[in-house]
MIDOKOL-270327 format. One record per residue (C-alpha): z, y, x; residue in one letter. Coordinates in steps of 0.02 Angstrom, whole numbers, padded with zeros to 5 digits, always signed. Example, Ala and Ser with C-alpha at 12.3 -4.5 7.8 and 13.67 -1.06 7.14 Angstrom:
BEGIN
+00390-00225+00615A;+00357-00053+00684S;
This chain:
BEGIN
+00000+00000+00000X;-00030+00164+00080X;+00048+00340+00070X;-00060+00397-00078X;-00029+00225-00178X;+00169+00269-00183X;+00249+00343-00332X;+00256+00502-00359X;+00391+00596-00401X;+00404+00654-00573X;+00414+00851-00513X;+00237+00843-00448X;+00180+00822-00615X;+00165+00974-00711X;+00195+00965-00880X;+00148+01082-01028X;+00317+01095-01175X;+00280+01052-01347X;+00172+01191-01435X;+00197+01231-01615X;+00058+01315-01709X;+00026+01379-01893X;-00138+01367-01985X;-00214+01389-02141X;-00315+01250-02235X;-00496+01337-02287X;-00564+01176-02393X;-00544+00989-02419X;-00673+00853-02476X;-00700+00661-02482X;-00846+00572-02460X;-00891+00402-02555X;-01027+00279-02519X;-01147+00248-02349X;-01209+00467-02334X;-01126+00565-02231X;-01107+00709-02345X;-00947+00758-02427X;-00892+00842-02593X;-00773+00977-02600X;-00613+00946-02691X;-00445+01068-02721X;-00354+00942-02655X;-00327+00795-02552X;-00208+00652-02596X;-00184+00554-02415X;-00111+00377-02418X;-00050+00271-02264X;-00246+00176-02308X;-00316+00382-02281X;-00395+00463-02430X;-00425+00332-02589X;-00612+00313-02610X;-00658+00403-02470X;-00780+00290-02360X;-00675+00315-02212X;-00528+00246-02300X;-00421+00085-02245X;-00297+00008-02107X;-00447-00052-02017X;-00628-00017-01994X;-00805-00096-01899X;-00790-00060-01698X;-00948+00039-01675X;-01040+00126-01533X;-00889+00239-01495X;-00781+00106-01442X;-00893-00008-01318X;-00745-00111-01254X;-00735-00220-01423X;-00877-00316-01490X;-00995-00220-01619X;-00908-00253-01804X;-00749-00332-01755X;-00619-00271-01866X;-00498-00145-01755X;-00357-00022-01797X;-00403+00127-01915X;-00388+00281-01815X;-00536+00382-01891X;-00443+00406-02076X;-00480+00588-02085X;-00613+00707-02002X;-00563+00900-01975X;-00645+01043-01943X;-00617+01229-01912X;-00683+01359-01986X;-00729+01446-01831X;-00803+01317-01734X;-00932+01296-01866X;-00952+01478-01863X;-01005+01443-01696X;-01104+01316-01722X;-01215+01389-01852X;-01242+01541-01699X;-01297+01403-01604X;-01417+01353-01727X;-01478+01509-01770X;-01421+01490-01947X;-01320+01559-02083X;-01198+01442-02101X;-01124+01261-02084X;-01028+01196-02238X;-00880+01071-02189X;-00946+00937-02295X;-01118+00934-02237X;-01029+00861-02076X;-00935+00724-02191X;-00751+00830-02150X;-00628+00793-02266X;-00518+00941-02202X;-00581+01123-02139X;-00427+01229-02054X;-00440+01401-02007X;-00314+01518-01872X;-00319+01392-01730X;-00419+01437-01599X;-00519+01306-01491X;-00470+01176-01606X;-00601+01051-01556X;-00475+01014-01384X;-00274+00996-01477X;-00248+00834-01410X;-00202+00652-01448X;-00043+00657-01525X;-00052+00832-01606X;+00047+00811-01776X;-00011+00927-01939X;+00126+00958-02053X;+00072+00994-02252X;+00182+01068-02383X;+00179+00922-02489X;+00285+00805-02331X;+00099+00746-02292X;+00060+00713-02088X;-00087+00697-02005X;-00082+00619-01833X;-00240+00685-01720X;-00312+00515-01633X;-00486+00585-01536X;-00617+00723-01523X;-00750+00697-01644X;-00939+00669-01590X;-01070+00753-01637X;-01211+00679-01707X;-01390+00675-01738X;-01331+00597-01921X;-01223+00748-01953X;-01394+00842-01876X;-01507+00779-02004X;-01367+00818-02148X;-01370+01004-02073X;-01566+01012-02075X;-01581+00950-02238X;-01467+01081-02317X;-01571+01221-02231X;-01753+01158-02278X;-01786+01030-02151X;-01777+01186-02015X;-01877+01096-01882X;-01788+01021-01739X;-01629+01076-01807X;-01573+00878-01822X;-01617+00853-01655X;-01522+01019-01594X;-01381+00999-01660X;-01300+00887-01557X;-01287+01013-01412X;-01253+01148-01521X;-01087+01065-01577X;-01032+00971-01429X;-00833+01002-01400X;-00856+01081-01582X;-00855+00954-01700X;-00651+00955-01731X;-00540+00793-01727X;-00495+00633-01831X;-00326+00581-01887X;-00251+00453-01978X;-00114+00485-02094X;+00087+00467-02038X;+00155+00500-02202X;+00065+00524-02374X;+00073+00706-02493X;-00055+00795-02532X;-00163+00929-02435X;-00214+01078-02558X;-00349+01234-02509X;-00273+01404-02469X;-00113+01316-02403X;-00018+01361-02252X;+00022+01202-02118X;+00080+01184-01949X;+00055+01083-01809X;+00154+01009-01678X;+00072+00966-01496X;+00172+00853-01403X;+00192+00885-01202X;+00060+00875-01110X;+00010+00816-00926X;-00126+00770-00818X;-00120+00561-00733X;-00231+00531-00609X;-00157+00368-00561X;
């Protein structure tokens, strides 16, 4: 073992304190059967299974492209319950695009927030914290897509290339999924807060 294989000790680590936030939630939706698209709903009632009916709903779902290490379809862990969005990232995004606008549920999000800047990068662990006693628990970055591209384009008149554009035009933009801690429900126009745990960088 040489010097750089040792343990290090813990004060060579720096560590960022728990962060507490407040934000605002702008619009919720649920999306049913195999499209991407979402309809807008005044409110969300979350479940430990995610958001009954919702196609993203259950304790466990397909292993797909975004998770290489397990076989293609094998039944893994749920962690993709809920998408989210912000407000201003698709604000963004549409700039990017050189359109008007990007609705959250042309992007399939069941939840758009507003008031928390760069929201695309909270972390793993971050905790949101509803009136209702509902918690989402943030799991991964989302993706962008050339699915969510062609559910863009088709809202704005098949805008040519736009499908194929978007994927750069919303990379690190695209918000987070969750899956649900504790069940409530998650109404537009309420006020939430979130909790990120500490944070540090291992490098092994």
């Amino acid at each position: 073992m040489t010097a750089s294989d040792q343990p290090q000790p813990a004060g060579d680590i720096a560590v960022t304190p728990v962060i507490k936030r407040k934000g605002r939630v702008a619009a919720v939706a649920a999306a049913s059967g195999m499209a991407i698209g979402a309809q807008a709903v005044p409110a969300l009632e979350v479940t430990h299974e995610g958001i009954p009916g919702d196609r993203h709903a259950g304790f466990l779902r397909p292993a797909d492209v975004r998770v290489p290490w397990f076989q293609r379809g094998e039944p893994i862990h749920n962690e993709r319950q809920v998408s989210i969005v912000s407000v201003e990232e698709l604000a963004v995004i549409a700039a990017n695009l050189g359109i008007d606008h990007v609705e959250p549920e042309w992007l399939g999000a069941n939840l758009a927030v507003e008031g928390l800047p760069r929201f695309s990068f909270i972390p793993r662990g971050t905790r949101l914290f509803f009136p209702s006693g509902a918690v989402l628990a943030v799991t991964d970055q989302n993706a962008p897509c050339r699915i969510a591209g062609a559910e863009v384009a088709r809202h704005c008149g098949g805008k040519d290339g736009l499908a194929l554009r978007f994927s750069a035009a919303a990379k690190r933009l695209r918000g987070v999924v969750a899956h649900v801690d504790r069940p409530g429900a998650i109404r537009v126009g309420e006020a939430f807060h979130i909790r990120v745990p500490e944070q540090w960088v291992w490098c092994g």
